[in-house]
N, C-alpha and C positions, 0 to 999 in steps of 0.2 A: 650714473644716470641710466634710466631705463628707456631704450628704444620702443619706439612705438609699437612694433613685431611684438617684443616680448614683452607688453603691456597688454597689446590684445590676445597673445598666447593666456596670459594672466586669467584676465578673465573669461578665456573661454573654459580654463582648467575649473575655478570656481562656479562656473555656469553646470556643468557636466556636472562635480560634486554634489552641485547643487539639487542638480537633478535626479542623483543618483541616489540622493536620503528623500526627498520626498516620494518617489517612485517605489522607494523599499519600504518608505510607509501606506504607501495605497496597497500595494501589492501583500502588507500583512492585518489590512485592515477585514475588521469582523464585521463589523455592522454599519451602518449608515450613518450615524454618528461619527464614529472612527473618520471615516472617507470628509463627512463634511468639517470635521475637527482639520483635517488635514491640510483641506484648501482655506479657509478662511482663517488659520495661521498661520500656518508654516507657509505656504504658497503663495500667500500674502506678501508673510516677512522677507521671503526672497526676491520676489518683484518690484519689494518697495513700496507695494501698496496701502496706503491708507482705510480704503474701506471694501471688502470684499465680501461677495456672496454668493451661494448657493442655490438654484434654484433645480426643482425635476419637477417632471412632468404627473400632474397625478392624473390626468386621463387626456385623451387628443386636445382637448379644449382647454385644458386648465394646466396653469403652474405653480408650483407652490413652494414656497420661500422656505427651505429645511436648515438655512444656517446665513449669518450675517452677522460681521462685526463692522464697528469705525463709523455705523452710522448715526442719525439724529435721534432722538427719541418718538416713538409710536411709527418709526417707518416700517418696521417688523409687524407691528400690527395692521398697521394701512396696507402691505403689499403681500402678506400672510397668504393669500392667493391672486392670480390676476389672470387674465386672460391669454390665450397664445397669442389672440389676433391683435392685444391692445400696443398699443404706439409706443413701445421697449423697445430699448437696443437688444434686452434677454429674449423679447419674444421673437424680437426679426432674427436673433441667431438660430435658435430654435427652427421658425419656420425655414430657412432658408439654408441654414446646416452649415454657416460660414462666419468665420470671425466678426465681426463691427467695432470699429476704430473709430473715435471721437476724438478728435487732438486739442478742440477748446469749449468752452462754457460754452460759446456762439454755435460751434457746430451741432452740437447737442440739442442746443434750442430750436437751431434751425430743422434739423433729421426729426425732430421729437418737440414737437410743441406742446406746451403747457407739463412737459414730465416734472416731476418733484425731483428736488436735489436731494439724493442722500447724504450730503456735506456740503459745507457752505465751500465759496470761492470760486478760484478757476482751477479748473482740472479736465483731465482725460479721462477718457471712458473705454477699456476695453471690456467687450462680451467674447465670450469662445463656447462655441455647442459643444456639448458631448454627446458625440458619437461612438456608439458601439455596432459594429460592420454597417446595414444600410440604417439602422436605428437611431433616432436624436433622440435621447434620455434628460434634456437638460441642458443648462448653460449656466459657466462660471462667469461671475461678473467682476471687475478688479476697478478700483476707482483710482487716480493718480494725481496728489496735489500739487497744483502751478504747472508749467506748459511742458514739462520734460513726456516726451511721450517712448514707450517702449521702441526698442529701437532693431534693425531686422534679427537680430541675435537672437533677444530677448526674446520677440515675439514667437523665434521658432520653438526656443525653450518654453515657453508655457503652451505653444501646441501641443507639444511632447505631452505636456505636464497633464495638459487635458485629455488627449487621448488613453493618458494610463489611468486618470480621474473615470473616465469614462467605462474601463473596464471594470474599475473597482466596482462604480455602482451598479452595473449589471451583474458582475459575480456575487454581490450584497443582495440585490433584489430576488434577484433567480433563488438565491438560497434561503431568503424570507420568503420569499412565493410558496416553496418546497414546504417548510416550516408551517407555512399562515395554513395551506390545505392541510398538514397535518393535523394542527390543529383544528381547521374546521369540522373534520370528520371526526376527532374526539372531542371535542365540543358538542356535535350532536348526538354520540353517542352517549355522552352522559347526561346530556338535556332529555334527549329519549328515557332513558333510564330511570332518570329524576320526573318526567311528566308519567310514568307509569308509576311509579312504587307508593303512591298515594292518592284517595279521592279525595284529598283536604289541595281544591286544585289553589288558593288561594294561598294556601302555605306553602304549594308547589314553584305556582306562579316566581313565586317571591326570590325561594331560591332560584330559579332558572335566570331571572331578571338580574342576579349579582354573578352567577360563573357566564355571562354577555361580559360585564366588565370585568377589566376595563382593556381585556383583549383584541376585543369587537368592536364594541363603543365607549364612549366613553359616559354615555346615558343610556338608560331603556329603560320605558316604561310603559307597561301593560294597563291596559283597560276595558274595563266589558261594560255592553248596552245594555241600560237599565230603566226600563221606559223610554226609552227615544234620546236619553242622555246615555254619555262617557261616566263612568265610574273608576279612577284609575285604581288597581290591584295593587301594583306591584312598582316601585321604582328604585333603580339602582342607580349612584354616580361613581366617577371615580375619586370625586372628592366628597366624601360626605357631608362636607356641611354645605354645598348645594343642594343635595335632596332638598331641605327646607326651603331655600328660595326658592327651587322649581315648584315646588307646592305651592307657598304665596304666590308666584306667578299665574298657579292655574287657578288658584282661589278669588283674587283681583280682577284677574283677567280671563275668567272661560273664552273658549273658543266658542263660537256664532256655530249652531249645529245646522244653519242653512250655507255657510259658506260652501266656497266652490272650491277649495282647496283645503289639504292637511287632513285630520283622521275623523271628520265628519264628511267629507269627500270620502274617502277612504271606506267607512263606514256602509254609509249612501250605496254607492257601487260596486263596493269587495276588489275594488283596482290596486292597487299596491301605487304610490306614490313615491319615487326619487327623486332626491335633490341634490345632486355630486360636490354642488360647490354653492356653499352660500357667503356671498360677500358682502362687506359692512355697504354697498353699495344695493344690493338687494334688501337689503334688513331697513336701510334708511325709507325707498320705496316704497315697503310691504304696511309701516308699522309708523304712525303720524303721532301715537303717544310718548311725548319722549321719556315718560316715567317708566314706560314700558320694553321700548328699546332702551332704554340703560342697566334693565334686568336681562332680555336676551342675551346683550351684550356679556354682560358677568357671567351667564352661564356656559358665552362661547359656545355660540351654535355656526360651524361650519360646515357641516355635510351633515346629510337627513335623513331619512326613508320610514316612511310609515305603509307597514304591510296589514292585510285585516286578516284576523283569527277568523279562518272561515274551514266550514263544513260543505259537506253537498249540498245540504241545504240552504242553510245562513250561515247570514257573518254575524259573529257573537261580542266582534271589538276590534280594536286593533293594536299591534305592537308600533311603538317607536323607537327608532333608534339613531344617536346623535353624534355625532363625531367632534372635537374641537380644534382646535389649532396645531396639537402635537397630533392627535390621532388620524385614522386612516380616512381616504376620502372614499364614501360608499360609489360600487360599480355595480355592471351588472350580475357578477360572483356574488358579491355580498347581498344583492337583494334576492340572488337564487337561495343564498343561504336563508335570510332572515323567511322566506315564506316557506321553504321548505319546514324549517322549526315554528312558525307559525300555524300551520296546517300539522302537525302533529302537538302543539298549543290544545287547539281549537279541540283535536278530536278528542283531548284529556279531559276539557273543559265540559265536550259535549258528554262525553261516558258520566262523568262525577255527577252534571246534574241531572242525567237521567236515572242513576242509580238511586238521587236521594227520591226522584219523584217516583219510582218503582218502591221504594224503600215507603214511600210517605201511602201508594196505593197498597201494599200488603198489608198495611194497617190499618187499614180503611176494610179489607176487605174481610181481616180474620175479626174487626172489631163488629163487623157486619154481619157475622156468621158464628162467632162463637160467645157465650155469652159472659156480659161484661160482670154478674156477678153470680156467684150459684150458693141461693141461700139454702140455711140449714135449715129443717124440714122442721118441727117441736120434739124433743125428744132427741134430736141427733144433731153433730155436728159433722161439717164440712169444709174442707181445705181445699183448693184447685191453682194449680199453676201453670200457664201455658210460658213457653220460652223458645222464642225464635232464633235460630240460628246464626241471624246476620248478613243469610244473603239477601238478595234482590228478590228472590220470587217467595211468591207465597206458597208455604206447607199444606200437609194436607193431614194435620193431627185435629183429630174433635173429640170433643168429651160433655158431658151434662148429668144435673142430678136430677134426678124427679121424684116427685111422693107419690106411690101410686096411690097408698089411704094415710090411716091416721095409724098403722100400724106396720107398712109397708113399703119402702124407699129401692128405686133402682139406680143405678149408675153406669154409666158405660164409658169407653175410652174406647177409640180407631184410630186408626191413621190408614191414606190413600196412598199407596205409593207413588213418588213422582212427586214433582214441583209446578209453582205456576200456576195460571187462574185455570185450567182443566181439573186439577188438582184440588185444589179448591171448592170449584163447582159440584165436583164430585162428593167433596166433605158435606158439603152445606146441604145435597140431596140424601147421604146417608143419616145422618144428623136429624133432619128432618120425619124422614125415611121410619126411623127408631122411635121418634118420639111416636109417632099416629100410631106405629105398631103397636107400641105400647099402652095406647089408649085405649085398643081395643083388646088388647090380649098378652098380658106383663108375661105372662108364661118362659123361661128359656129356650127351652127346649123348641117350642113352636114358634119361637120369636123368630128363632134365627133360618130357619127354615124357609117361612114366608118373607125375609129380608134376601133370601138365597133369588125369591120371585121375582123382587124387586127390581134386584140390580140386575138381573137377564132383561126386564122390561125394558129400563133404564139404556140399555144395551153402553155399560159405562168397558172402557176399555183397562182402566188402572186397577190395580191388585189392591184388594181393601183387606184389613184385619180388625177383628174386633173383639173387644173382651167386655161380655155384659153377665152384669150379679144385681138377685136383688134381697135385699136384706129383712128378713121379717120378724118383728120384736115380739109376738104373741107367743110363735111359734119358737124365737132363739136362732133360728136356722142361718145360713148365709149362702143362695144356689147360685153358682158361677159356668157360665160357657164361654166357651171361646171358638172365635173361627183366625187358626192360624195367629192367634197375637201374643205377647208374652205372659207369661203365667201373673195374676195377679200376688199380690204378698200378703199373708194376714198376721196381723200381730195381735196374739191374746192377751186379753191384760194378766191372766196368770198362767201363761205358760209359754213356749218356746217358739219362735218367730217359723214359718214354712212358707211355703211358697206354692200355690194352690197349683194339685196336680192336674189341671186340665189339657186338655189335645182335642182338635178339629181343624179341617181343611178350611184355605181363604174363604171369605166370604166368593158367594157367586157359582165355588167349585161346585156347593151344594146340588144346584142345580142341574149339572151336567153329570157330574161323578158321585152319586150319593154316598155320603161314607158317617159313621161314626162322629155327634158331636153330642158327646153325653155328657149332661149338665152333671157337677160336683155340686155336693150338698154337705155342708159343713157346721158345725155348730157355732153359735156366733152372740154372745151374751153380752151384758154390757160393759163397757170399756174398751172389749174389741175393736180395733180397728184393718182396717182393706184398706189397703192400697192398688189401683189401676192405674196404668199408666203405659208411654210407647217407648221402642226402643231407643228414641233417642236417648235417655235416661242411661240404661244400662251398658249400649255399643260402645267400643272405642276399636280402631283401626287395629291396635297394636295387638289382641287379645281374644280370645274367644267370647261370645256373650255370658258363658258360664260362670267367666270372672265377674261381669259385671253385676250376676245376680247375686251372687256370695256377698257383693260388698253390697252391694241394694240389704243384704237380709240383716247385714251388721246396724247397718248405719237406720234401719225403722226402729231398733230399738228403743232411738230417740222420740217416738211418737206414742210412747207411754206417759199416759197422765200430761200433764202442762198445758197451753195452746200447740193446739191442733197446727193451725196455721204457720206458727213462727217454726214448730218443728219442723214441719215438710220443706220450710225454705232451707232449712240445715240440712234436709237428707239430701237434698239435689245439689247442693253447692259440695258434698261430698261425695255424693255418686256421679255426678254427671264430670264428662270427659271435659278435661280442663279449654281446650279448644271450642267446645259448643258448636259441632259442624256437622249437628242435626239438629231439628225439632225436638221440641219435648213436649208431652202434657202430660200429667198426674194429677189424682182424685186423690183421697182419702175420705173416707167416711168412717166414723167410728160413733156408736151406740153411747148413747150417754146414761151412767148409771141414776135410777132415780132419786130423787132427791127424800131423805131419811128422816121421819117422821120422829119429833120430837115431844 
């Protein structure tokens, strides 16, 4: 027979045991999981407890349910989060930092009116805070079927039990904390990363919107103002086959673009909107369609923040982002975050559409200035290609053909150094500039001289070159000058490709520095063909322009006989530098032999 001493020696040896494997399992626990696996089984099973839980803190005001066994069905979702202040035995241990002992149903009812039973009958109720030094993290809650209540032993052992609970989830959090900044910082560095490496911001958008999940949220979705309405861009979940209901949900039910809350507030004011905790208690409140609260519901909206994509200027949309039941509850880190990557959003959003609408004005401006189509004179044909680079501003290459008679064709090709509508302006004055001259006096040699007057008047700042020839079928000849531009190419129909030797100072120089711009006069019969054209053509980084004139001389011999036209796109898809990171324009003219009397 066993004395009562060595009955309660007994169990205080298995009490300690006890203690000493759940202890050595908090104490090797990795994540938060781990820690709540630990209480709500094993800590359980040694208490004797029937239904036990989990609860931490996910901001001052809220607590949230991270683990719970032994209880009824949808209590996990009904108590998913609740309040610190509300009328729990978990929340008064919380506030108050000290156990609560319930010893019957009555008492319960009586401390806690109208609380929901997590299991039917009569039972006990103990709460315990966890505390880590002055800090309350939380409270274990332990439920106990019929009147036996934990007894002083017991009760000391599960303080134990929770004070080591308590460290666990601080050494778990602290080390998530560590990790989640980690991550947040390469999170935005590869969202930075990913909103620069393309102006396809909508293809951008989209990626950025899925490396959010489902780390961050567990939804996000992007949308930009599109006439006074939301457009959504971009949306990520973590489960994909909600994307589709979140879209019938917005297709069903848009959001009121006059409401006073969510992302036409958001919109409206450029305010950033947080919502830390949303509970099926707010959701019932907000939302009197129950078709439509049964679709929030599935998507499991419990924490929110809607940040606006804004510039200095405007706000161009806004980001959402949604958290659910497993996921984290948004604070104010996380909404430093999401606006932070919103405001580098916006200014991706803002560069892309200013580049198309830069992109949309250089084409407005060279279609405005240079001509849209440059016909063949009678007797001769002509090919012209202009080819824009790709950037944003506009070039400063010009070109045009003119007949001066019925026997007489000029041609010219420039480029203004520099980019941009100066650039530009500039072209459209030289251009212009050419033609008058030429109307009153086609000459080379004097042409370029009184264009030397011009641009001093003009008092234009940018380096211009030019290479002007005109072509006389009476006479055979072909007279070519140049100021400062690359040598034009002549291809004869029967004989060896060259490259016309001319030499002359930029245009403009004329006029300060007079020097030598002496017109070359060449023979030029028919089938002959010229080519003018600017260095984008010939330049490439890697190489001197000497190479790229060798391959310009190989590559016209294409422009023997056949379309004029179709050849010249062949010479420049093989001369020009695979990159295209200049301007190009190219003429060709070539004399058309007469047609043979039969």
């Amino acid at each position: 027979m066993v004395s009562s001493d060595q009955g309660e020696l007994r169990r205080l040896s298995h009490r300690f045991a006890r203690l000493a494997r759940v202890s050595s399992e908090l104490l090797v626990a990795e994540t938060l999981e781990d820690v709540t696996q630990v209480v709500i089984e094993h800590l359980a099973d040694e208490a004797q407890a029937n239904v036990a839980s989990l609860s931490l803190l996910a901001d001052e005001h809220t607590l949230r349910l991270v683990g719970l066994r032994g209880a009824g069905r949808g209590i996990a979702q009904r108590w998913a989060t609740y309040p610190v202040t509300a009328a729990t035995p978990a929340g008064e241990a919380v506030r108050t930092g000290r156990r609560v002992l319930l010893r019957s149903r009555a008492e319960t009812e009586e401390r806690f009116p109208g609380l929901e039973a997590a299991a039917p009958g009569e039972r006990a109720i103990l709460c315990m805070p966890l505390r880590s030094g002055q800090r309350t993290l939380g409270a274990i809650s332990l439920s106990f079927a019929g009147s036996d209540t934990p007894d002083s032993g017991l009760l000391e052992f599960l303080g134990v039990i929770a004070d080591t609970c308590a460290q666990a989830v601080d050494r778990v959090q602290a080390r998530a904390e560590a990790a989640d900044g980690s991550a947040r910082l390469r999170f935005l560095a590869e969202a930075s990363a990913e909103l620069a490496s393309s102006l396809d911001y909508e293809v951008t958008l989209a990626r950025v919107a899925r490396m959010a999940v489902p780390w961050f949220a567990d939804r996000c979705a992007i949308s930009l103002e599109d006439d006074g309405l939301l457009r959504t861009l971009a949306v990520a979940h973590v489960d994909p086959d909600k994307v589709a209901l979140a879209r019938e949900l917005q297709r069903r039910f848009p959001a009121d673009p006059r409401g006073d809350q969510g992302s036409y507030r958001v919109l409206r004011t450029g305010a950033s909107e947080l919502t830390p905790e949303i509970s099926d208690e707010m959701l019932q409140s907000l939302i009197t369609e129950p078709e439509l609260l049964e679709m929030v519901r599935q998507l499991d909206f419990r924490s929110a923040m809607v940040v606006p994509l804004r510039t200095e200027s405007r706000t161009l949309g806004v980001v959402t982002w949604v958290a659910g039941q497993h996921g984290r509850r948004f604070d104010a880190a996380d909404l430093a975050l999401g606006e932070d990557l919103a405001r580098r959003a916006a200014v991706a959003i803002d560069n892309a559409q200013l580049h198309t609408e830069q992109r949309e004005l250089v084409g407005q401006l060279q279609r405005a200035v240079l001509p849209a189509h440059v016909a063949s004179p009678a007797g001769w044909t002509v090919a012209a290609e202009y080819h824009a680079s790709g950037r944003t501003e506009a070039g400063g290459d010009f070109y045009d053909v003119v007949a001066l008679d019925e026997d007489r064709v000029a041609v010219f090709v420039g480029d203004v150094m520099g980019r941009g509508v100066e650039a530009t302006a500039t072209m459209a004055q030289m251009r212009s500039a050419l033609r008058t001259l030429m109307a009153l006096d086609p000459d080379p040699a004097g042409l370029m001289e009184r264009l030397d007057s011009v641009l001093a008047t003009l008092a234009v700042d940018q380096l211009v070159t030019v290479a002007y020839a005109v072509a006389d079928r009476r006479e055979g000849t072909l007279t070519v000058v140049s100021a400062g531009h690359p040598a034009p190419v002549l291809v004869p129909a029967g004989g060896p490709v060259q490259l016309v030797p001319v030499e002359g100072l930029l245009l403009g120089a004329g006029a300060v520095q007079p020097g030598p711009r002496v017109p070359v006069r060449l023979p030029f019969a028919p089938g002959d063909v010229v080519v003018l054209y600017t260095d984008g053509l010939v330049e490439r980084r890697d190489e001197d322009v000497d190479a790229g004139q060798v391959r310009l001389c190989r590559a016209v011999e294409a422009l023997r006989g056949g379309d004029l036209r179709t050849a010249l796109s062949r010479v420049i898809v093989d001369v020009r530098a695979p990159s295209g990171s200049d301007d190009l324009a190219a003429v060709a003219l070539r004399l058309d032999p007469e047609p043979s009397l039969t």
